[in-house]
C-alpha positions as CSV (number, residue, x, y, z in Angstrom):
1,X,32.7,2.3,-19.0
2,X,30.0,3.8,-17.1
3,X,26.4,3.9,-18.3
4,X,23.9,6.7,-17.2
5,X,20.4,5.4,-17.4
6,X,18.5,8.8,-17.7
7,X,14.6,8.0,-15.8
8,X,14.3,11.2,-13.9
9,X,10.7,12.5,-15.7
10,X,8.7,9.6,-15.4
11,X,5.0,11.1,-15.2
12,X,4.5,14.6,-17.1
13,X,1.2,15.8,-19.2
14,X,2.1,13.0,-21.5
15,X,1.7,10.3,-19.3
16,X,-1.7,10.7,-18.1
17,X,-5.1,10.2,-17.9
18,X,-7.6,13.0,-18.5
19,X,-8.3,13.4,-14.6
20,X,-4.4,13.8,-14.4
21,X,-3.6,10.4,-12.7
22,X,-0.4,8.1,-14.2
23,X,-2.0,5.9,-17.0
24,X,-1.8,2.3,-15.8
25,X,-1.1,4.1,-12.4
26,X,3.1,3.8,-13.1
27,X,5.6,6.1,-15.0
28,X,6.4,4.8,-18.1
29,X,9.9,3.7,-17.4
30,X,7.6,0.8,-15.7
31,X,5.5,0.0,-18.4
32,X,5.4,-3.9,-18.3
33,X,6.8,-6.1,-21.5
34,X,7.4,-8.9,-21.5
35,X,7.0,-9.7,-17.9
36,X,9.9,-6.7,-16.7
37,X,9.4,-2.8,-16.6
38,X,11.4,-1.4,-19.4
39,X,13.8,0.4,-17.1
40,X,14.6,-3.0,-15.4
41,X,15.1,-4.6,-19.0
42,X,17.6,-2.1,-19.8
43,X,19.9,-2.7,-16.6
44,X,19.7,-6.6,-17.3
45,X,20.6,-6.0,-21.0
46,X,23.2,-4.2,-19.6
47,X,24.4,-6.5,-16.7
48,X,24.4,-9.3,-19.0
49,X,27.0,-7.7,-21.1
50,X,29.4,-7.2,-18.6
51,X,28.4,-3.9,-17.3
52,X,29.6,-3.0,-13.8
53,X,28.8,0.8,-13.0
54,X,25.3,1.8,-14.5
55,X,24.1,4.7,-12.6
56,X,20.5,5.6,-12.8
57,X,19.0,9.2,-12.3
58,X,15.2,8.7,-10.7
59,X,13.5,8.8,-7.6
60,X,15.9,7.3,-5.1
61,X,12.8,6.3,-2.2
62,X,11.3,4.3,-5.0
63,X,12.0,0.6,-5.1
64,X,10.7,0.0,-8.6
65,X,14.1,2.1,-9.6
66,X,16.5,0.5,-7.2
67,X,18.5,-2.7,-8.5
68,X,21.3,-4.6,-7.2
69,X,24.6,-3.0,-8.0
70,X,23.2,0.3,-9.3
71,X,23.7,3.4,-8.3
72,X,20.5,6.1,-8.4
73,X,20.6,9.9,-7.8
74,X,17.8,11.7,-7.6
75,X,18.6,14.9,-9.5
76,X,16.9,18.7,-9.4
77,X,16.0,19.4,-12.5
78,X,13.3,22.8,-11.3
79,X,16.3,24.8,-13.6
80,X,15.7,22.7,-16.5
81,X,14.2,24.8,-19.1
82,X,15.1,22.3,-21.8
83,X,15.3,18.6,-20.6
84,X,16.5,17.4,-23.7
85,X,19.1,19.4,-23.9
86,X,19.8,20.1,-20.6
87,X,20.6,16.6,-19.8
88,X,24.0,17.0,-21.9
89,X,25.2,19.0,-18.9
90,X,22.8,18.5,-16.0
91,X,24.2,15.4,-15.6
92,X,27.9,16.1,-16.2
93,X,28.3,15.3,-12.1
94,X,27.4,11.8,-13.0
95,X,29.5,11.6,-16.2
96,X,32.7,9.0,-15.8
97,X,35.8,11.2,-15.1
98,X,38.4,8.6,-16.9
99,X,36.0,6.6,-19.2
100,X,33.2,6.4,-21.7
101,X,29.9,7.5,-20.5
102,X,27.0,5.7,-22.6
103,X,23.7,7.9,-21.7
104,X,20.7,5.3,-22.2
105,X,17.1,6.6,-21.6
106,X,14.8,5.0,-19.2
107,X,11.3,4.9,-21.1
108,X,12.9,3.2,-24.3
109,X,12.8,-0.6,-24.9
110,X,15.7,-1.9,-26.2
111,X,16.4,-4.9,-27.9
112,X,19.5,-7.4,-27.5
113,X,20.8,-6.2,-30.9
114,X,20.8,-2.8,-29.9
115,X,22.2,-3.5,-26.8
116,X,25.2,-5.3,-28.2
117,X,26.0,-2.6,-30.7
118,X,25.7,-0.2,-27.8
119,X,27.9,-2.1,-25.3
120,X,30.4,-2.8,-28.1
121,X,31.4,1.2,-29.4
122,X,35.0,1.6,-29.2
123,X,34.6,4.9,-31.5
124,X,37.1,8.2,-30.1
125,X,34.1,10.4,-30.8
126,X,30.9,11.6,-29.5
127,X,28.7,8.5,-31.0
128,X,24.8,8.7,-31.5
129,X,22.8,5.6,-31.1
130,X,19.4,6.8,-33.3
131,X,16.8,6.1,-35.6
132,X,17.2,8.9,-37.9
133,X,13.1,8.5,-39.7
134,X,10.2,7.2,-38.5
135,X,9.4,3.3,-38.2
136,X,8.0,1.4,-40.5
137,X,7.9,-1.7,-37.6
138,X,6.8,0.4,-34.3
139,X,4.6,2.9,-36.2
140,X,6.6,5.6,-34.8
141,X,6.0,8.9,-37.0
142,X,9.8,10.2,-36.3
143,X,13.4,10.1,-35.7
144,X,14.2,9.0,-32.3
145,X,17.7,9.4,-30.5
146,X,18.1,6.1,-28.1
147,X,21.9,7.4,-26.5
148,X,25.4,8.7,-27.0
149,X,28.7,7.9,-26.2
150,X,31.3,10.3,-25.2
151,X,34.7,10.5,-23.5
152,X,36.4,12.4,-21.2
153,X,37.9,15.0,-23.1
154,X,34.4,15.7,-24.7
155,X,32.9,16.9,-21.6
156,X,33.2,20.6,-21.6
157,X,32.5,21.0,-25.4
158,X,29.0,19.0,-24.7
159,X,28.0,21.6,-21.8
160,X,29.3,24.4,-24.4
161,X,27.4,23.4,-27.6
162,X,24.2,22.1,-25.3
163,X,24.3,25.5,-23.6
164,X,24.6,27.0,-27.0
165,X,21.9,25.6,-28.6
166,X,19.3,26.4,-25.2
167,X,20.5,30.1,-25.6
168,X,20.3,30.7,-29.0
169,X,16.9,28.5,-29.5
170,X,13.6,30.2,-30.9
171,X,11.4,27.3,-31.7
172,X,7.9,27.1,-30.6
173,X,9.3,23.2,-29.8
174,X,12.2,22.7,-27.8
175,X,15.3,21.6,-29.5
176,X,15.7,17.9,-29.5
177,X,19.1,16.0,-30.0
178,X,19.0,16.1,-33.7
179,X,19.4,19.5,-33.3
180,X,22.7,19.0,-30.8
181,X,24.1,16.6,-33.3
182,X,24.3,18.7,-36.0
183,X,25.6,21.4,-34.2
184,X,28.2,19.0,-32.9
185,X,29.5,18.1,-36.5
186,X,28.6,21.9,-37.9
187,X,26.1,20.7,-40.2
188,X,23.3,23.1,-41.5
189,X,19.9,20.5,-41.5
190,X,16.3,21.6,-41.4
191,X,15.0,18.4,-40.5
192,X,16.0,15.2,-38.6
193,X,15.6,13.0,-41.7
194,X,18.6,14.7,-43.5
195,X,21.4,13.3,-41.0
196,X,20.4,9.7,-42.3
197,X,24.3,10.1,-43.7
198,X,25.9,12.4,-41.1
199,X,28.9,10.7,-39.3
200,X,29.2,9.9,-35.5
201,X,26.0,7.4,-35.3
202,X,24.9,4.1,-35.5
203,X,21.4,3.5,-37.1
204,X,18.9,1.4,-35.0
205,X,16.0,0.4,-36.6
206,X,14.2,-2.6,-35.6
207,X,11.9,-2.8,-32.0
208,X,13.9,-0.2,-30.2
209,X,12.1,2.7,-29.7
210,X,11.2,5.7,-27.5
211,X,7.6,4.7,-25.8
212,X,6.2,8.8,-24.3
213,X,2.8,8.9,-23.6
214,X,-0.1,5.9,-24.2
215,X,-1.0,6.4,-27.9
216,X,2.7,5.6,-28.4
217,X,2.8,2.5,-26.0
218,X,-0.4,1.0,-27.7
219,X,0.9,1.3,-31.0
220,X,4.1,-0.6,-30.0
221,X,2.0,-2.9,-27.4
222,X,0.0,-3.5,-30.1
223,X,2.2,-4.2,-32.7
224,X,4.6,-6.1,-30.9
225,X,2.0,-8.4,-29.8
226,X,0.6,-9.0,-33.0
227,X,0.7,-13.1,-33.9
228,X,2.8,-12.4,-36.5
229,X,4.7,-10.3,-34.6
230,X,5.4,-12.5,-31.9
231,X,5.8,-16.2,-34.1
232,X,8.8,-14.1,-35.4
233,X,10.7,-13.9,-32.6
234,X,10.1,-17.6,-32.0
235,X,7.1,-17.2,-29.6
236,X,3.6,-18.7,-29.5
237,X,1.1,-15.7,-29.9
238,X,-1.7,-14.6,-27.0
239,X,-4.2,-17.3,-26.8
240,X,-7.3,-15.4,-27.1
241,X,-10.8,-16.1,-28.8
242,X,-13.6,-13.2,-29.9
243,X,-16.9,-14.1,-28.8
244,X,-19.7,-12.5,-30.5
245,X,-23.4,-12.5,-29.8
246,X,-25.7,-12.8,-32.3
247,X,-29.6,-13.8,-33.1
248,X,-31.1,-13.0,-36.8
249,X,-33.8,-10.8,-36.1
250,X,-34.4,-10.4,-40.1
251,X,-32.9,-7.0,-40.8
252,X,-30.5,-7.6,-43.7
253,X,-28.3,-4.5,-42.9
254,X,-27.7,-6.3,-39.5
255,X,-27.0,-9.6,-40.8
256,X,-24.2,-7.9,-43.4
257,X,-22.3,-6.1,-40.6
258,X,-21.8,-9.0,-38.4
259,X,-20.3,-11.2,-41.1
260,X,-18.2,-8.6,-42.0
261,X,-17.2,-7.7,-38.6
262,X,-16.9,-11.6,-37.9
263,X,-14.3,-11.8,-40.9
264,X,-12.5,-8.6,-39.7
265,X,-12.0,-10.2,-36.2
266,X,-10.3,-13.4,-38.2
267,X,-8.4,-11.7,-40.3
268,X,-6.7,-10.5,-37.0
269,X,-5.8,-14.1,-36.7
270,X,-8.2,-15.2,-33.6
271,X,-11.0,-17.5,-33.1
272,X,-14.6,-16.2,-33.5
273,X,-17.3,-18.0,-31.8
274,X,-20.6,-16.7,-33.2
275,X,-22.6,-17.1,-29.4
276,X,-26.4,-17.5,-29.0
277,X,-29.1,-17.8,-26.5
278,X,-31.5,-20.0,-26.6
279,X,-34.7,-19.2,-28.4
280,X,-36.5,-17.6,-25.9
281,X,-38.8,-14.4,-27.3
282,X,-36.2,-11.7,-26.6
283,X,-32.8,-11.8,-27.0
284,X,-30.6,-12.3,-23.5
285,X,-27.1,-11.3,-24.8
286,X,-25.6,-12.0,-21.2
287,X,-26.5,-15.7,-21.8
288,X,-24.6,-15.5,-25.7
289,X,-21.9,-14.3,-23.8
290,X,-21.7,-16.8,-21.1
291,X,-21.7,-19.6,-23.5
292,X,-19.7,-18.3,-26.0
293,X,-16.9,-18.4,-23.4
294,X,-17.7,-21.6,-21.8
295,X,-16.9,-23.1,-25.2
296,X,-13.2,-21.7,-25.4
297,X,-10.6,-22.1,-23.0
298,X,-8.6,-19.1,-24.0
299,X,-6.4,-17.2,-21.7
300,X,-8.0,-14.1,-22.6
301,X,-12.0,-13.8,-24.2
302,X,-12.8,-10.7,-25.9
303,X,-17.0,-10.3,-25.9
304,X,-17.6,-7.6,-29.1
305,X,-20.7,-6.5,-30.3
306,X,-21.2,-7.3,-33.8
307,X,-21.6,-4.3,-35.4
308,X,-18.1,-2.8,-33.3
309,X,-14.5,-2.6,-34.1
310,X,-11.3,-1.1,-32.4
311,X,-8.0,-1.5,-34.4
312,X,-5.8,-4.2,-34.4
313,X,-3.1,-2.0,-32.4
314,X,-5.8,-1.4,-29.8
315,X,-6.8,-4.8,-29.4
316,X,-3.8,-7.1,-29.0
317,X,-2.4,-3.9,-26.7
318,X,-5.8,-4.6,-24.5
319,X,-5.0,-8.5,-25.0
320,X,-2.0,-7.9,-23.1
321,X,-2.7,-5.6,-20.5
322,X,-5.8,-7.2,-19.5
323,X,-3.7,-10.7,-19.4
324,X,-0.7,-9.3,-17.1
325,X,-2.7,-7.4,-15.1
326,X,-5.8,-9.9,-14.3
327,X,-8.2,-6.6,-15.4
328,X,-10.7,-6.2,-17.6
329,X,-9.9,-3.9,-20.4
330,X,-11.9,-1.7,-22.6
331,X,-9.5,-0.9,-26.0
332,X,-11.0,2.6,-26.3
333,X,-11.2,6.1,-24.5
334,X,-14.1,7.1,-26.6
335,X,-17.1,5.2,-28.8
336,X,-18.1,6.9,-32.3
337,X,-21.3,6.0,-33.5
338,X,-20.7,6.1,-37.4
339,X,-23.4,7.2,-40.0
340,X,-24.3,5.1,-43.0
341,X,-21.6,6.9,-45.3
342,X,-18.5,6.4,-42.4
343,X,-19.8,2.7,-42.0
344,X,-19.2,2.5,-45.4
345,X,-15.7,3.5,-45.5
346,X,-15.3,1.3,-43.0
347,X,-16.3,-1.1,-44.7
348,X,-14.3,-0.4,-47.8
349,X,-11.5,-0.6,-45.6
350,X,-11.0,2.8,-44.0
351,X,-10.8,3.9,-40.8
352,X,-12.4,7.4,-40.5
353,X,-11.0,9.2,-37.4
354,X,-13.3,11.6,-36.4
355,X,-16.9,10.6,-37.7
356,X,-19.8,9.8,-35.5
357,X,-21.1,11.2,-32.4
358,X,-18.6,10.3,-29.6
359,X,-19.4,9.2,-26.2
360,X,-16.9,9.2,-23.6
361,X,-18.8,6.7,-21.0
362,X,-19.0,3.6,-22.9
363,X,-18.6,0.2,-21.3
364,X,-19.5,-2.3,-24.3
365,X,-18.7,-3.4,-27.6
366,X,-15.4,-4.4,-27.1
367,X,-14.6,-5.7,-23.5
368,X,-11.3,-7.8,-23.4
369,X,-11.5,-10.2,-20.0
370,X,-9.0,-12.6,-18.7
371,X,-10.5,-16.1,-18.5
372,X,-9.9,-16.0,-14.6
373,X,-11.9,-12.8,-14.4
374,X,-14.7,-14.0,-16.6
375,X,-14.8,-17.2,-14.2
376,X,-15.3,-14.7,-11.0
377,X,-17.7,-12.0,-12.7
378,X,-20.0,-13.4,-15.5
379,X,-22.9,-12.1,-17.4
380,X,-25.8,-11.8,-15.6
381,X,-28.7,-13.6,-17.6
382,X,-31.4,-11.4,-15.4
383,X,-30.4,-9.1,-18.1
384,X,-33.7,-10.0,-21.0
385,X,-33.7,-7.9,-23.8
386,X,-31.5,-4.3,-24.2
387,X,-30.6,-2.4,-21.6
388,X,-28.1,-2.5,-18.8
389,X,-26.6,-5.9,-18.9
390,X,-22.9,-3.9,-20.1
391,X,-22.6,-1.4,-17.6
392,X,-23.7,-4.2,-14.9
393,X,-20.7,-6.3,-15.9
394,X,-18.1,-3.3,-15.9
395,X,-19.5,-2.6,-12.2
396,X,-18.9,-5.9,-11.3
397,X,-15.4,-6.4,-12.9
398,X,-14.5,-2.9,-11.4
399,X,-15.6,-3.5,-7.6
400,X,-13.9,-7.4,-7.5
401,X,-11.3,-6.8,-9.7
402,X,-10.3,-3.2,-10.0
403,X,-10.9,-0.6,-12.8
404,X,-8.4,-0.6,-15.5
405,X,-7.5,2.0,-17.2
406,X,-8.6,2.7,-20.5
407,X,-7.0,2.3,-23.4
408,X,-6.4,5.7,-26.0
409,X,-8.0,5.7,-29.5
410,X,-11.5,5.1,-30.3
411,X,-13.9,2.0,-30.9
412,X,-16.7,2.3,-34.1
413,X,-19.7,1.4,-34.0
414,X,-21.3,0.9,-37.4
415,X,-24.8,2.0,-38.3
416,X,-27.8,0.0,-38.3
417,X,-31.6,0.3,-37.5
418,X,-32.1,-0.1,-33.8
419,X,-33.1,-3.3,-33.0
420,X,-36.6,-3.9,-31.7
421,X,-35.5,-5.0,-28.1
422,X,-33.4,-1.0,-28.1
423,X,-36.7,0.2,-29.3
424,X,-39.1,-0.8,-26.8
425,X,-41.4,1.4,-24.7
426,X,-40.2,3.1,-22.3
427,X,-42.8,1.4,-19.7
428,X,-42.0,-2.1,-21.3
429,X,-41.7,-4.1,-17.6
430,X,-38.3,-5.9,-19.0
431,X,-36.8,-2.6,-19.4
432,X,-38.0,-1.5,-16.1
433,X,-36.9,-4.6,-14.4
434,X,-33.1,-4.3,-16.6
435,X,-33.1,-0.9,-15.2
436,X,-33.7,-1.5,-11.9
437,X,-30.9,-4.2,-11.7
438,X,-28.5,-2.3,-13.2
439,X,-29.3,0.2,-10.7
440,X,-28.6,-2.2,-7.6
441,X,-25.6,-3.0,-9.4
442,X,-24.2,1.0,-9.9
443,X,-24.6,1.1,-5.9
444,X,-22.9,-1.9,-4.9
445,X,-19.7,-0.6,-7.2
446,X,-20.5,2.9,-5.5
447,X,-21.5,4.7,-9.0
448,X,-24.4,6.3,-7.3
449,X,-25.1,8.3,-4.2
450,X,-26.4,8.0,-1.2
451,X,-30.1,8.1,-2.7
452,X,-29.1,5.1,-4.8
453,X,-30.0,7.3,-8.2
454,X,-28.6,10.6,-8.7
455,X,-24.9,10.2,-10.8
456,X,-21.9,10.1,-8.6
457,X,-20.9,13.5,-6.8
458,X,-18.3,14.3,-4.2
459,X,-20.1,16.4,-1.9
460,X,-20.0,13.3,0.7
461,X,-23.3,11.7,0.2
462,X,-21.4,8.9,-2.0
463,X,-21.6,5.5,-1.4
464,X,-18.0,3.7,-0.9
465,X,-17.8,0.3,-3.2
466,X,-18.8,-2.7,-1.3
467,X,-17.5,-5.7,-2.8
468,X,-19.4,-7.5,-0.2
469,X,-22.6,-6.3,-1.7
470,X,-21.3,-7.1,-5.0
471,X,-20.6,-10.6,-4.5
472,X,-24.0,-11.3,-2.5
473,X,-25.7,-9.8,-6.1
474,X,-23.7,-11.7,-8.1
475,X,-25.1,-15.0,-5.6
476,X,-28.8,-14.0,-5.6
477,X,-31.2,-16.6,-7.4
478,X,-31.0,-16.2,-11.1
479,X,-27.3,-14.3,-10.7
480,X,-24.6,-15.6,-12.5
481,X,-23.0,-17.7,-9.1
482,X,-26.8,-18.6,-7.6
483,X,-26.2,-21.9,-5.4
């Protein structure tokens, strides 16, 4: 039996960032779970059963899809017009000439049960492997084919019927493999739901699933790596603690939102350690955040504002990345400040998806940090009062470390009065002095130009990151690693 691994489309429109780079800087056949890409999960599953010719059709100069005892072709696919489809009879070159050809895809994560009900079909005709609806367990929102099995003798009626269907089609979408098995068993189906009881498949519906573009993989990061999630597959769940800041400065609306956002953060099943400063006259949230941590010895410490949420997918998803990739991650591509009425729904236990005024720059209110890269970038506690301390950190973690890529889906921030530190004079000298740090800070991480304030430009006056710099700020008296 041969089995054709198809990974050929690994970075498209789906798969990236907004400035058009790969999100997480790899194709998604590489996204990482469970400490393997999934494309190099797949081939073990496979190896592990027995397998002994697995071809795989990807780059061919890139090491990440070699393995030992596989085969990959790079394939031209310019001719494509539909890739779904087309791969019925682009590949037929590869197909086994005297055996069963399985076709797997390369950016779906398979589970040993699937695998061994894959490895194991015996049956004479074309078989599906699919989830016919969507999933209740991955949050998927539709049917998603996960292979087929064929034999010899189906070979030229696949290129006919796949060829059919690409000439005859008039969707706005292309056709998917629903649409080729039903045309393989005659059957006249509007929707992918109604071959739930068509013949030729075998349902799969548990974590296998088809992971496209980010939304999707931090939905199923996020579920997968749930506690509950993982203490059912016999696992101990990420060891992480929330640290929160907070000081009572007597506003009542204030003092609500943080228990309730300290309760939502439980309810997630993690640790919350409720961090202050000492009682100095304005608030230093850098030195809540410092000994919040010191007090937990958790792999991974989440510092959240406590009037900020993301949702559960987005923050175990960030829990993970940020622990296998030693980053720190922000859980959100944009921040929505809510109104009174959307903080409410939150409240009540909504989730309102487009309320508030979004910004797209945020660095704060939910910052997930591995505990190794707290220990080498901390708060600095020259931060007094609001203003600056945030984006200093992100700087920091960014020029040391490395900048992460965020997260998709948004992070609320629920409405309150502004706090009387936020709503100090302009010429107040702590906010001059916050400002003026922060400042040395964006030009050691090479955030500003040449001038050392104007925004970042291209136009060659920008200054390069100098982790040098950075780590002799971080060292000054007062910093976070003064000797």
């Amino acid at each position: 039996m041969r089995y054709l691994i198809l990974a050929q489309g690994g970075v498209d429109a789906r798969w990236q960032n907004p400035d058009g780079t790969p999100w997480l800087g790899i194709t998604k056949h590489l996204l990482p779970v469970d400490g393997e890409t999934l494309l190099g999960r797949t081939v073990r599953l496979l190896k592990r059963r027995g397998a002994r010719d697995i071809v795989i059709t990807g780059p061919e100069d890139d090491p990440r899809y070699r393995f030992a005892g596989v085969r990959t072709v790079q394939q031209d696919q310019s001719g494509w017009t539909w890739p779904g489809i087309n791969a019925l009879h682009g590949t037929r070159e590869l197909w086994a000439p005297r055996s069963r050809t399985t076709l797997l895809f390369g950016d779906v994560f398979y589970t040993d049960e699937a695998m061994d009900l894959i490895v194991a079909c015996d049956e004479p005709d074309l078989h599906f492997y699919r989830r016919p609806t969507a999933s209740a367990l991955t949050a998927h929102p539709w049917d998603e084919p996960f292979g087929m099995s064929f034999m010899p003798e189906h070979h030229d009626r696949i290129v006919e019927v796949g060829a059919r269907i690409a000439a005859d089609w008039t969707g706005v979408k292309r056709p998917h493999l629903w649409h080729f098995h039903a045309a393989w068993h005659s059957l006249q189906v509007k929707r992918a739901r109604d071959l739930v009881n068509a013949p030729g498949q075998t349902v799969i519906d548990d974590w296998t699933d088809d992971i496209d573009k980010p939304s999707q993989a931090v939905a199923w990061l996020g579920r997968y790596y749930s506690p509950a999630a993982m203490t059912a597959r016999g696992v101990g769940p990420l060891d992480v603690a929330v640290v929160m800041p907070w000081r009572n400065m007597g506003c009542p609306i204030r003092k609500r939102l943080a228990k309730f956002c300290k309760r939502w953060w439980q309810d997630q099943g993690v640790d919350v350690i409720v961090a202050s400063d000492d009682d100095a006259p304005h608030f230093n949230v850098s030195q809540a955040r410092n000994r919040g941590a010191a007090q937990s010895d958790a792999d991974v410490l989440v510092f959240v504002d406590a009037d900020t949420l993301v949702t559960p997918d987005q923050f175990w998803a960030g829990c993970y990345l940020a622990q296998q990739s030693g980053q720190v991650v922000l859980p959100y591509s944009e921040h929505r400040r809510l109104d009174s009425h959307a903080t409410q729904q939150v409240i009540d236990g909504g989730w309102p998806k487009d309320a508030g005024r979004v910004w797209n720059n945020h660095v704060s209110g939910v910052v997930i940090v591995p505990r190794e890269a707290w220990e080498r970038v901390r708060f600095d506690e020259r931060f007094v009062g609001w203003g600056a301390e945030d984006r200093a950190f992100w700087a920091a973690a960014c020029t040391l470390l490395g900048e992460h890529d965020r997260l998709p889906g948004a992070s609320m921030h629920l409405w309150h009065p502004k706090s009387p530190d936020r709503a100090a004079p302009d010429d107040d000298p702590r906010r001059a002095a916050n400002l003026e740090l922060g400042r040395r800070y964006k030009l050691a991480a090479g955030m500003l130009d040449k001038t050392g304030w104007l925004p970042q430009i291209d136009d060659g006056g920008r200054v390069p990151a100098d982790p040098v710099a950075m780590t002799a700020l971080l060292a000054e008296p007062g910093g976070p690693f003064a000797t």
